[in-house]
BATI-777662 format. One record per residue (C-alpha): x, y, z; residue in three letters. Coordinates in steps of 0.25 Angstrom, whole numbers, plus 5000, padded with zeros to 4 digits. Layout:
XYZala ...
This chain:
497742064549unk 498742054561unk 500141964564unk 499041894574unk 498541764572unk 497041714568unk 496941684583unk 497141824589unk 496341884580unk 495241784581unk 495341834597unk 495741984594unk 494341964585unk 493741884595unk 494141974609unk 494342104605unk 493642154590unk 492342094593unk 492242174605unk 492542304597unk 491842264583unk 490542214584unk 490442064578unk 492142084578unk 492942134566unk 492142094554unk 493542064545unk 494341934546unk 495941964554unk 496941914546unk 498141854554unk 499641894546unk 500541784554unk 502041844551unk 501541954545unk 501641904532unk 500442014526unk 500942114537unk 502242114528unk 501742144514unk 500942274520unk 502242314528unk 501542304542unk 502142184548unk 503242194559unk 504142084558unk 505042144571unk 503542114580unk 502842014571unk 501542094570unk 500942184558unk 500942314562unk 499542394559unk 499242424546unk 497942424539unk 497842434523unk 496542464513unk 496742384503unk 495742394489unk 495142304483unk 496242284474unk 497142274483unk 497942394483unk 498142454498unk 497542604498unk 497842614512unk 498742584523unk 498942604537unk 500042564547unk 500142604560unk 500942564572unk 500642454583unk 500042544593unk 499242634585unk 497742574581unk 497142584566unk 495942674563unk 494842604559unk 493942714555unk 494942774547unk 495142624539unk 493642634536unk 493742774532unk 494842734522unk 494142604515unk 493042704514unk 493642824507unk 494542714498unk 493042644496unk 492542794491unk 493642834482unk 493542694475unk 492242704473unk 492142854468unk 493642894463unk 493643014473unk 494643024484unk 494443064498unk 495243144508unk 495743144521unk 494843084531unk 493643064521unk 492342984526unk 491442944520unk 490243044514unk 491443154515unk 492043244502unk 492943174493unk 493843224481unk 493943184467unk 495343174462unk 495943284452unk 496543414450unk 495243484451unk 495443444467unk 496843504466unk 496843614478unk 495443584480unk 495243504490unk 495043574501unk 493543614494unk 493043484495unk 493843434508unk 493843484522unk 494643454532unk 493443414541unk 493343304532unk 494243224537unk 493943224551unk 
């Protein structure tokens, strides 16, 4: 979602994603004319007329889990979005939590005082990386 209109992202779809996505990016762009939507999530500059970059997770019941807002110049990590949905995905579906930098397949922690200064025997710092 962007201050753009439907026309420059139909052309930003059109002349620059479908050359880096094959078949184009698979989810529809949603256009935030005077940043109405940017407003409500605290990303919109009024001063510049734009919505600055900002990416949410939001569950299914419709409580952000995640946020992310970053300056103008500096691109979002797409790969670490995926990680994210993914680890939120897994603790939904299993009530376990997962640190720093989990992937998929990786250790995870249940929650409790037994894990109380016990961490460190089930998670490695290479873990992360």
């Amino acid at each position: 979602m962007s201050t753009d209109s439907r026309f420059t992202h139909k052309i930003w779809q059109e002349e620059e994603l479908s050359k880096m996505v094959p078949g184009g990016f698979p989810y529809p762009m949603l256009s935030d004319q005077g940043g109405r939507i940017g407003d409500v999530y605290g990303i919109y500059d009024e001063d510049s007329g734009v919505d600055i970059r900002g990416r949410f997770i939001i569950d299914p019941d419709g409580i952000i889990q995640a946020m992310e807002v970053l300056s103008p110049t500096v691109g979002r990590n797409v790969s670490e979005l995926i990680r994210q949905v993914q680890a939120f995905q897994h603790v939904s579906k299993t009530g376990e939590v997962t640190p720093s930098g989990w992937q998929p397949g990786k250790p995870t922690l249940s929650p409790g005082p037994k894990l109380a200064g016990k961490v460190w025997e089930v998670w490695k710092p290479d873990n992360a990386f």
